[in-house]
C-alpha positions as a Markdown table, in Angstrom:
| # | Residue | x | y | z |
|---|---|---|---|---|
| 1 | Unk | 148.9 | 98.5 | 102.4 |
| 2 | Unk | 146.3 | 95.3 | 101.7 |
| 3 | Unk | 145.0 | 93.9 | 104.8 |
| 4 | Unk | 146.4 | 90.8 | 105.9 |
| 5 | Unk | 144.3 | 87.5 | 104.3 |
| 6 | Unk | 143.7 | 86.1 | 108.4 |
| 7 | Unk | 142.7 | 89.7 | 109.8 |
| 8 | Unk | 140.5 | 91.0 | 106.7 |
| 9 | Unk | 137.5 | 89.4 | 107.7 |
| 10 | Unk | 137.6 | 90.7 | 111.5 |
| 11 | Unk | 138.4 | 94.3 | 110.1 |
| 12 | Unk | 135.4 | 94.2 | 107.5 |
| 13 | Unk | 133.2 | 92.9 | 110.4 |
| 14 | Unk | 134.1 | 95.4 | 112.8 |
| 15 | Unk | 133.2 | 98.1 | 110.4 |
| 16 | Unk | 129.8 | 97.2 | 109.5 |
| 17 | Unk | 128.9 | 96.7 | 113.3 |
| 18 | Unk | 130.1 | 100.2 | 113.7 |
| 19 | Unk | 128.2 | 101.3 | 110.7 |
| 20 | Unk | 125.5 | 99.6 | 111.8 |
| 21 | Unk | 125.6 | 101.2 | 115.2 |
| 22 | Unk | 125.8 | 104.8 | 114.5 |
| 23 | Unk | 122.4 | 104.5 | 111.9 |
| 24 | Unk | 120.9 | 102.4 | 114.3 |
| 25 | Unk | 117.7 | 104.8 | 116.4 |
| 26 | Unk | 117.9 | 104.7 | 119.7 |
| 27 | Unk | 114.4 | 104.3 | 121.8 |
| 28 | Unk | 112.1 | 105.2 | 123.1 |
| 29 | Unk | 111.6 | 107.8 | 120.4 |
| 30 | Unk | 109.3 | 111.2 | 120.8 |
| 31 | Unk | 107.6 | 112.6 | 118.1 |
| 32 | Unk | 105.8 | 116.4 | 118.5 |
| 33 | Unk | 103.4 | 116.8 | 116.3 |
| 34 | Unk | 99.7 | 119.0 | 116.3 |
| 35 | Unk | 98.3 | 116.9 | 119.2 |
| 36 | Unk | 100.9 | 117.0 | 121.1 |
| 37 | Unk | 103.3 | 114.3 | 121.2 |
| 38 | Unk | 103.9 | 110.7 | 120.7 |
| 39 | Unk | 106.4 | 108.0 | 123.1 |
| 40 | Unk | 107.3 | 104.8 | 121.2 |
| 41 | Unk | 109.1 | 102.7 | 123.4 |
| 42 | Unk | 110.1 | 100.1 | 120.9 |
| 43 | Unk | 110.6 | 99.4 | 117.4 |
| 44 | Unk | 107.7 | 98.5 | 116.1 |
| 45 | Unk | 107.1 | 94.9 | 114.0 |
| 46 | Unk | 103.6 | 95.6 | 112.9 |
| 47 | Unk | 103.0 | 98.9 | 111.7 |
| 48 | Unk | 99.2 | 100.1 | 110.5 |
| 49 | Unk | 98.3 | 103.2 | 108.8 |
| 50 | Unk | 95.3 | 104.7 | 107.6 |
| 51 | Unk | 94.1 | 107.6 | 106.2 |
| 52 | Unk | 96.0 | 108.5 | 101.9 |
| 53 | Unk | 99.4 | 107.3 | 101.0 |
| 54 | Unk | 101.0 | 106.5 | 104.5 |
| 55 | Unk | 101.6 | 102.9 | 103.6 |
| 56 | Unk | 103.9 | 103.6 | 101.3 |
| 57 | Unk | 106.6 | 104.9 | 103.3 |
| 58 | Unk | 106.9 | 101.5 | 105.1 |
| 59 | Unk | 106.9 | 99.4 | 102.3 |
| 60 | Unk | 109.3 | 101.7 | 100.4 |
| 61 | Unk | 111.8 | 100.8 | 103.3 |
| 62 | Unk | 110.6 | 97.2 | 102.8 |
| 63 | Unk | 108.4 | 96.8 | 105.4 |
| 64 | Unk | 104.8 | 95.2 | 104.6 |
| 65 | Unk | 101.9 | 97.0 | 106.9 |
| 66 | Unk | 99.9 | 94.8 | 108.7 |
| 67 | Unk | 96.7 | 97.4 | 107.7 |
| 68 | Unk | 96.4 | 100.0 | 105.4 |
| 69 | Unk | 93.7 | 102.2 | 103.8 |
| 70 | Unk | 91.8 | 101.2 | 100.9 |
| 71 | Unk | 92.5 | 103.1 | 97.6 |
| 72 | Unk | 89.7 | 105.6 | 97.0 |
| 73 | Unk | 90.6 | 107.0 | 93.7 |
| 74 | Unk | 92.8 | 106.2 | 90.8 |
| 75 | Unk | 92.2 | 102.0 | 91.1 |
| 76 | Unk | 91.8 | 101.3 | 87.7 |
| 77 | Unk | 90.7 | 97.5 | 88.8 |
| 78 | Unk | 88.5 | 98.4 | 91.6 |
| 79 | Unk | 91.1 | 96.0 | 94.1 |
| 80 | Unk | 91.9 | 99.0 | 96.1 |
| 81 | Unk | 95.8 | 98.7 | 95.9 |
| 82 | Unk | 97.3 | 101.0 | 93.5 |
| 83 | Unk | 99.4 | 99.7 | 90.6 |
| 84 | Unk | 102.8 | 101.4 | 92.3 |
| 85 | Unk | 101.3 | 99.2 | 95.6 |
| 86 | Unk | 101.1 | 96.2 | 94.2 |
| 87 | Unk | 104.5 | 96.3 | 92.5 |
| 88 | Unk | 106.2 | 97.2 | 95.4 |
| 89 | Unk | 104.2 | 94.0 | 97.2 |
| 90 | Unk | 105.0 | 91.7 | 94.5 |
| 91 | Unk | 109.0 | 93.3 | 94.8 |
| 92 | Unk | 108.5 | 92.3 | 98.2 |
| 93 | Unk | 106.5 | 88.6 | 97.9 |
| 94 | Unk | 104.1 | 90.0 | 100.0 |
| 95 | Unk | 100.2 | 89.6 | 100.3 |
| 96 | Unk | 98.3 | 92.4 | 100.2 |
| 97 | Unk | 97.9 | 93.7 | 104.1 |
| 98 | Unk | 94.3 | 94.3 | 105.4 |
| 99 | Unk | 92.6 | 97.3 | 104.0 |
| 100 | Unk | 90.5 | 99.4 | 106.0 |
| 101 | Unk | 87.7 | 100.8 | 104.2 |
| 102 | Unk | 87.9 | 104.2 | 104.8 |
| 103 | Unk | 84.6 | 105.8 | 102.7 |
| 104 | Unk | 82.5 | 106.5 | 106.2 |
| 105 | Unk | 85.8 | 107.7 | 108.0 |
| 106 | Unk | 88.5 | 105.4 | 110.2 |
| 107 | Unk | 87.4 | 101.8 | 110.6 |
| 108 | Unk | 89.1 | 101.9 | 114.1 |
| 109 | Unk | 87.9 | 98.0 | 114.7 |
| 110 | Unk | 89.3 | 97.2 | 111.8 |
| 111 | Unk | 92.6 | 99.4 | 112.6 |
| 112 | Unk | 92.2 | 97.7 | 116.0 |
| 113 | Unk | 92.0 | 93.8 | 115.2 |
| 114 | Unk | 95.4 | 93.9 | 113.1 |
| 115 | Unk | 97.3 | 95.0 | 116.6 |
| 116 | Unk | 99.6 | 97.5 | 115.5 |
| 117 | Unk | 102.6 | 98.5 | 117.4 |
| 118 | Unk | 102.4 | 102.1 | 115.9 |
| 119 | Unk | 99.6 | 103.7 | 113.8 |
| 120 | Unk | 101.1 | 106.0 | 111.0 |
| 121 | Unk | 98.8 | 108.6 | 109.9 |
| 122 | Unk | 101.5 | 111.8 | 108.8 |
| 123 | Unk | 99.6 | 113.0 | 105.9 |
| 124 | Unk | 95.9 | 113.0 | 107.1 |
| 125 | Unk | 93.1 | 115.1 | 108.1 |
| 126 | Unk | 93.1 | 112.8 | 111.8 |
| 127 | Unk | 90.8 | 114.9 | 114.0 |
| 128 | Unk | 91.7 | 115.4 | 117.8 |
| 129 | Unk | 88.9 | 112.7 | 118.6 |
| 130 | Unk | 90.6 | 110.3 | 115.9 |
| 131 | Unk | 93.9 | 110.8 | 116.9 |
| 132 | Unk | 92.3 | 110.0 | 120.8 |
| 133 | Unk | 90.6 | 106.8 | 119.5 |
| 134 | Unk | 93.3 | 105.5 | 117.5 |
| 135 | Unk | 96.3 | 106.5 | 120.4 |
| 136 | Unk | 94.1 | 103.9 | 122.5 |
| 137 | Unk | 95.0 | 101.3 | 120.0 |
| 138 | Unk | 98.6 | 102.1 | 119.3 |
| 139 | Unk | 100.8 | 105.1 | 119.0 |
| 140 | Unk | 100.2 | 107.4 | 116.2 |
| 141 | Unk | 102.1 | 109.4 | 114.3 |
| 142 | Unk | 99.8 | 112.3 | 112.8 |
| 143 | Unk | 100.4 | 115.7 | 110.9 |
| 144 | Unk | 103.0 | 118.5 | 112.8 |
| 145 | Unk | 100.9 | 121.8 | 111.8 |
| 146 | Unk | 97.5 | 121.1 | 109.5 |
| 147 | Unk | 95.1 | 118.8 | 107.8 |
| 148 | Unk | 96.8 | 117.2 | 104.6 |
| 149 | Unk | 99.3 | 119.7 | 104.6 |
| 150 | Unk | 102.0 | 117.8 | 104.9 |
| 151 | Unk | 104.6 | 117.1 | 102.0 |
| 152 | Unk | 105.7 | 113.9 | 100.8 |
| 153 | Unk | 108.9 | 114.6 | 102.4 |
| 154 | Unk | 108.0 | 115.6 | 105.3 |
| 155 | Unk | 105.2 | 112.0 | 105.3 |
| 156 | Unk | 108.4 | 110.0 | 104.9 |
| 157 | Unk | 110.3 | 111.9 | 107.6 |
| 158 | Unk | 107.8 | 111.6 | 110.1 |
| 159 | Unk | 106.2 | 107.8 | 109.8 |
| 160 | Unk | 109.9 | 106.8 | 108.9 |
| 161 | Unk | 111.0 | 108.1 | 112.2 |
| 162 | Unk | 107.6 | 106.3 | 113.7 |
| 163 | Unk | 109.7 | 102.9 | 112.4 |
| 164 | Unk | 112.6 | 103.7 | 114.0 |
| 165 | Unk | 114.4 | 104.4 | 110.4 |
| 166 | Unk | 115.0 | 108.3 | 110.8 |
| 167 | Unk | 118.3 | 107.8 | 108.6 |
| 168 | Unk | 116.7 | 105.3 | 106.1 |
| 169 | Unk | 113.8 | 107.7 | 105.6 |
| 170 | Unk | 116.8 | 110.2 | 104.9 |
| 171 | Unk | 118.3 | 108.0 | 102.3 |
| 172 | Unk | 114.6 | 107.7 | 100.6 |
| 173 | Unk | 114.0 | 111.3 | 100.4 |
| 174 | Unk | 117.5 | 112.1 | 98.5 |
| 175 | Unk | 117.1 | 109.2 | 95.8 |
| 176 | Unk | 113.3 | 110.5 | 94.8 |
| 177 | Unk | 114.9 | 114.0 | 94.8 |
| 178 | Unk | 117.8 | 112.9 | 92.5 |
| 179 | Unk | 115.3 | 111.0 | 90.5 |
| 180 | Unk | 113.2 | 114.2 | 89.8 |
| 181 | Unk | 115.9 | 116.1 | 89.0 |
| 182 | Unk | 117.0 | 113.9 | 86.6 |
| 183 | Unk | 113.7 | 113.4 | 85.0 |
| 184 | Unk | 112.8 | 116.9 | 85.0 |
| 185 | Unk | 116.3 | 117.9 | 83.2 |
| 186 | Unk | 114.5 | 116.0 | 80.4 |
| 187 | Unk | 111.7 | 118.7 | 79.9 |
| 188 | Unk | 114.0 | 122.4 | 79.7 |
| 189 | Unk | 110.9 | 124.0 | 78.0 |
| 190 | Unk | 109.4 | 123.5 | 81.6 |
| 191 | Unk | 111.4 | 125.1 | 83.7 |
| 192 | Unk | 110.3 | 128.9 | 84.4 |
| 193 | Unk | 106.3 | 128.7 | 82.9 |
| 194 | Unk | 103.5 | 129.4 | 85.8 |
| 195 | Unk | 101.2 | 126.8 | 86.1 |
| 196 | Unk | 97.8 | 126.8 | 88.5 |
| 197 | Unk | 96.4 | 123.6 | 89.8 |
| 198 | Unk | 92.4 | 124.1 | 89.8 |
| 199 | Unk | 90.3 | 122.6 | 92.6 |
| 200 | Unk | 87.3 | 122.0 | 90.4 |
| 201 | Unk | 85.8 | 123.7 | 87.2 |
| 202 | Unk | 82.0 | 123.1 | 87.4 |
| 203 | Unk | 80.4 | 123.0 | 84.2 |
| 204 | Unk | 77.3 | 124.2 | 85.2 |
| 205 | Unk | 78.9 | 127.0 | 86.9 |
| 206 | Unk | 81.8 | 128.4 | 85.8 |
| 207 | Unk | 81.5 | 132.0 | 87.8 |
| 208 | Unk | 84.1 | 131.1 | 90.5 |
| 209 | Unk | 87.6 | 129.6 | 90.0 |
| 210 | Unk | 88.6 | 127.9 | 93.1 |
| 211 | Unk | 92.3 | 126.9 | 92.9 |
| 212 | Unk | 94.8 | 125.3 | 95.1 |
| 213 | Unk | 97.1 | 127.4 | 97.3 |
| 214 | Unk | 101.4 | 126.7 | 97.6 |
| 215 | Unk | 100.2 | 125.4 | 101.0 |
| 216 | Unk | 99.0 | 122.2 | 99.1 |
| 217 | Unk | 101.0 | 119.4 | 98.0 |
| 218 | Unk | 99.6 | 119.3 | 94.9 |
| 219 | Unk | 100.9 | 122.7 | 94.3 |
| 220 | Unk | 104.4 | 122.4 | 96.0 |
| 221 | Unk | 104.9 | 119.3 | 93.3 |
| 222 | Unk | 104.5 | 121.5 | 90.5 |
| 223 | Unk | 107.4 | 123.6 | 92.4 |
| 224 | Unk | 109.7 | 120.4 | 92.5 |
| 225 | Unk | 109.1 | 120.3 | 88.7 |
| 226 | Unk | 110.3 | 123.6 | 87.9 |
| 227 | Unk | 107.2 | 125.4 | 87.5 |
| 228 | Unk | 106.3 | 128.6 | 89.1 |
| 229 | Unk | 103.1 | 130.2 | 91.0 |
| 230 | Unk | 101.2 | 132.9 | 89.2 |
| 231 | Unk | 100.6 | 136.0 | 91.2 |
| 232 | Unk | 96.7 | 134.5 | 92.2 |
| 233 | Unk | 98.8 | 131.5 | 93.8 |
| 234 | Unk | 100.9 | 133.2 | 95.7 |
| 235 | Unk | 98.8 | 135.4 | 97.1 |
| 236 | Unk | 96.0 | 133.3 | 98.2 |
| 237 | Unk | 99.4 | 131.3 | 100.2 |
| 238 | Unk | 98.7 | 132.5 | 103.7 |
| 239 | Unk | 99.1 | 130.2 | 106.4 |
| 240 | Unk | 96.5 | 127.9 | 107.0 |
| 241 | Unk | 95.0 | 128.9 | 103.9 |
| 242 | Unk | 95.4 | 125.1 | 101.6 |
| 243 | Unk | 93.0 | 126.9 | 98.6 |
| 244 | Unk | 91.7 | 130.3 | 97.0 |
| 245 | Unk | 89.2 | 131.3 | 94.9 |
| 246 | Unk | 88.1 | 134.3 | 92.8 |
| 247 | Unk | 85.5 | 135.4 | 90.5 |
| 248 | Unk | 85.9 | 134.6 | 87.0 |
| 249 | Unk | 84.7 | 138.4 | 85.9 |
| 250 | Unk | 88.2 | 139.1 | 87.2 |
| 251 | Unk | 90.0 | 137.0 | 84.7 |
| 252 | Unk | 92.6 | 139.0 | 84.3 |
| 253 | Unk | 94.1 | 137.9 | 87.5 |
| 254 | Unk | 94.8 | 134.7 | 85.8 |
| 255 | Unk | 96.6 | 136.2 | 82.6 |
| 256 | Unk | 100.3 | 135.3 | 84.2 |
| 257 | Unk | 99.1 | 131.7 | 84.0 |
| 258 | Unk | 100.8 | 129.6 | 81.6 |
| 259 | Unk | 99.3 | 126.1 | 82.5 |
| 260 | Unk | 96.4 | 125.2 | 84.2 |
| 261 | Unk | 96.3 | 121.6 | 85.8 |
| 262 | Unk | 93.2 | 120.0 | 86.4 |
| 263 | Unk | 90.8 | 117.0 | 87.1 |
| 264 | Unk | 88.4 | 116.1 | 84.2 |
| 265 | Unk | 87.8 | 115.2 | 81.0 |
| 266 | Unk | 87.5 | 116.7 | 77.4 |
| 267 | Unk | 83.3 | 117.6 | 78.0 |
| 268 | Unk | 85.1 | 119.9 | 80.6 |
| 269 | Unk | 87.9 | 121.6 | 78.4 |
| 270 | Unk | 85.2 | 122.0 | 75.7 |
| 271 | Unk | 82.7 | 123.8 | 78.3 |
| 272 | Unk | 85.3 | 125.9 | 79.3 |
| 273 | Unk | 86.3 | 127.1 | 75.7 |
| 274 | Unk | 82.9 | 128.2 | 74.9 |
| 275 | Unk | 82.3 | 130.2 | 78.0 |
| 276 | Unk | 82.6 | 133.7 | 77.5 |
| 277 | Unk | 84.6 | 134.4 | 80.7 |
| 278 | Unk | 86.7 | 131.2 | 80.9 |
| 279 | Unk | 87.8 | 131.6 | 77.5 |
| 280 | Unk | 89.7 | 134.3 | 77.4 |
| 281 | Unk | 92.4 | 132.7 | 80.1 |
| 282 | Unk | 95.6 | 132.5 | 78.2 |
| 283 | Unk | 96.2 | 129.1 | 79.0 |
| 284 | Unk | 92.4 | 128.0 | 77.4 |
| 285 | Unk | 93.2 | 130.5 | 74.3 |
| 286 | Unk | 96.6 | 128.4 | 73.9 |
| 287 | Unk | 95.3 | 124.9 | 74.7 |
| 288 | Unk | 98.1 | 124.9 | 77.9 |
| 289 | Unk | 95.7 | 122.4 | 80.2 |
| 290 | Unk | 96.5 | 119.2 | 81.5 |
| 291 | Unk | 93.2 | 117.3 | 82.6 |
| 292 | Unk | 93.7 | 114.6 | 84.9 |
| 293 | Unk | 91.5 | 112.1 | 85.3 |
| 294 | Unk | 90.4 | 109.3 | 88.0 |
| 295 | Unk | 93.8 | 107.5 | 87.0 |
| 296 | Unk | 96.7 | 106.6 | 88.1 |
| 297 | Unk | 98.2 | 109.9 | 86.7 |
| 298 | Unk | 95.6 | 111.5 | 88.3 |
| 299 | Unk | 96.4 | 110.6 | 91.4 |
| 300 | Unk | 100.5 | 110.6 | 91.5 |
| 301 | Unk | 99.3 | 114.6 | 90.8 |
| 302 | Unk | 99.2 | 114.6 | 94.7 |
| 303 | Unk | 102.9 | 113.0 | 94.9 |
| 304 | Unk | 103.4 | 109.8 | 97.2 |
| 305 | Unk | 106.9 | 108.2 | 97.7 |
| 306 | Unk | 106.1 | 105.3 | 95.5 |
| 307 | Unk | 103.6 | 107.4 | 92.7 |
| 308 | Unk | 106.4 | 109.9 | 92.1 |
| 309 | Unk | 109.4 | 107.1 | 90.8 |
| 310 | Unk | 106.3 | 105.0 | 89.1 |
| 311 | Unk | 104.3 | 108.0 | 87.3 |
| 312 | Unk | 106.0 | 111.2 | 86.7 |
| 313 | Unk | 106.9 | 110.5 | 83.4 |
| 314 | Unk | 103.6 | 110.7 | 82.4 |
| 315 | Unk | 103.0 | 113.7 | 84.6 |
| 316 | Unk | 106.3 | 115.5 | 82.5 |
| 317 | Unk | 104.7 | 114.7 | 79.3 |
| 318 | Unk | 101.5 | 115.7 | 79.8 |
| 319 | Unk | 103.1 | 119.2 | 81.4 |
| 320 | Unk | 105.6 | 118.9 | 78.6 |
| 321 | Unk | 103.0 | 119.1 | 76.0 |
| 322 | Unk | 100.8 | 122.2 | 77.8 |
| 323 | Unk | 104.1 | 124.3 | 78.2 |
| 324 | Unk | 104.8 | 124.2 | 73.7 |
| 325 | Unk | 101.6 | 125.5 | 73.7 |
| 326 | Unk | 102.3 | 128.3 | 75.6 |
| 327 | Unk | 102.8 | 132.0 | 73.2 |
């Protein structure tokens, strides 16, 4: 039965203050993590973070940083705000926050004169004595386990819950899910190839193949796309153990790899061709690399929350293209 015209109004605004009730976080909030723990007593209204990517967990849920790390790779105009940045600022009307230059380490006088209420640093290599220096400033919200192990879901469900926005950071998570899924259902002739994300192929010495393990986000990405870990991969996944590496006079370890994904340019493919090792890998005989560059595409490789929606795409097409070249 349709709500009476006088009483609809109180009903409607009853149910959103009940809504609004059971997201809402209640504080102070405690967050473990691999130094121990962290007490926020309030929710925070200025929010810093330093150290790759962390920013954009805070301004995906519409919150402008007062401080954030300057871009280090992939700024195409040398501003250091990455294109995905700056669209979300400009979505937002926002300036661009202070950016700590981060090429010598933490600027923690920097961090220190925008006066954060909370420092988020999830994904991060924040040593004990930076996590001590910077927890003298504000509270801080590091890594659980490891050193820049921590995925991009697990970056927005820890500095989200830093904000107070446990359920919002929730919400986030499932849309960039659903849009991967739906992007990657573009691409079938993905789905079930192997692919190996290489550290670094030297050109003046190509004798060791260093690659990154399923304990790296890099890695765990290609998983979200529907590609799998050759035999190397997975076995060089111990705990703890982010990377691997193994002689390239044992190249047949690599001949379940379908793709290789790495960062460089065609000098680096064409090096790699004419070495007599390094050749014979399936995925150089087929022409299955992607080479990423110091791009934007090169740098959503390592997914963010804003990268993924802005660049993967790009990323599909280029792994689109390597996996019809695969026999």
């Amino acid at each position: 039965m349709p709500l009476r015209p006088s009483l609809a109004p109180y009903v409607i605004a009853i149910a959103s203050f009940f809504a609004t009730a059971a997201g809402a976080q209640d504080f102070p909030i405690v967050i473990d993590h691999a130094f121990g723990s962290t007490t926020i007593t309030e929710k925070p209204t200025r929010v810093a973070t330093v150290a790759w990517a962390n920013h954009e967990v805070p301004l995906a849920l519409g919150i402008v940083p007062v401080g954030m790390a300057r871009a280090n790779f992939g700024d195409d105009d040398g501003d250091g705000v990455l294109p995905w940045v700056a669209d979300r600022l400009d979505e937002l009307k926002a300036e661009v926050p202070v950016l700590f230059d981060e090429g010598d380490g933490i600027d923690f006088e920097a961090v220190a004169a925008t006066a954060p209420q909370v420092i988020l640093a999830a994904y991060s290599g924040l040593s004990r004595a930076d996590y001590d220096t910077l927890s003298n400033i504000a509270p801080v919200v590091p890594y659980e386990t490891a050193p820049w192990s921590t995925s991009w879901r697990d970056m927005i469900r820890l500095n989200a819950a830093g904000l107070g926005m446990v359920a919002e950071g929730d919400a986030l998570i499932d849309r960039i899910e659903g849009e991967i899924a739906q992007k990657v259902a573009a691409y079938p002739e993905i789905a079930g190839k192997t692919a190996m994300f290489i550290i670094h192929l030297d050109v003046r010495d190509l004798s060791v193949i260093r690659f990154y393990s399923e304990n790296d986000t890099r890695v765990q990405f290609l998983s979200d796309i529907g590609l799998a870990s050759p035999r190397a991969v997975q076995e060089a996944s111990q705990p703890g153990q982010f990377a691997g590496e193994i002689s390239a006079e044992r190249i047949d370890t690599f001949d379940d790899v379908d793709i290789i994904v790495t960062y460089g340019g065609q000098p680096l493919l064409d090096r790699v061709k004419s070495n007599l090792l390094t050749a014979h890998l399936p995925s150089v005989r087929n022409g299955a690399v992607v080479l990423l560059g110091n791009n934007p595409v090169g740098t959503s490789a390592n997914p963010t929350p804003l990268s993924i929606t802005a660049v993967l795409d790009e990323y599909l097409q280029l792994l689109s293209t390597a996996a019809q070249a695969v026999e």
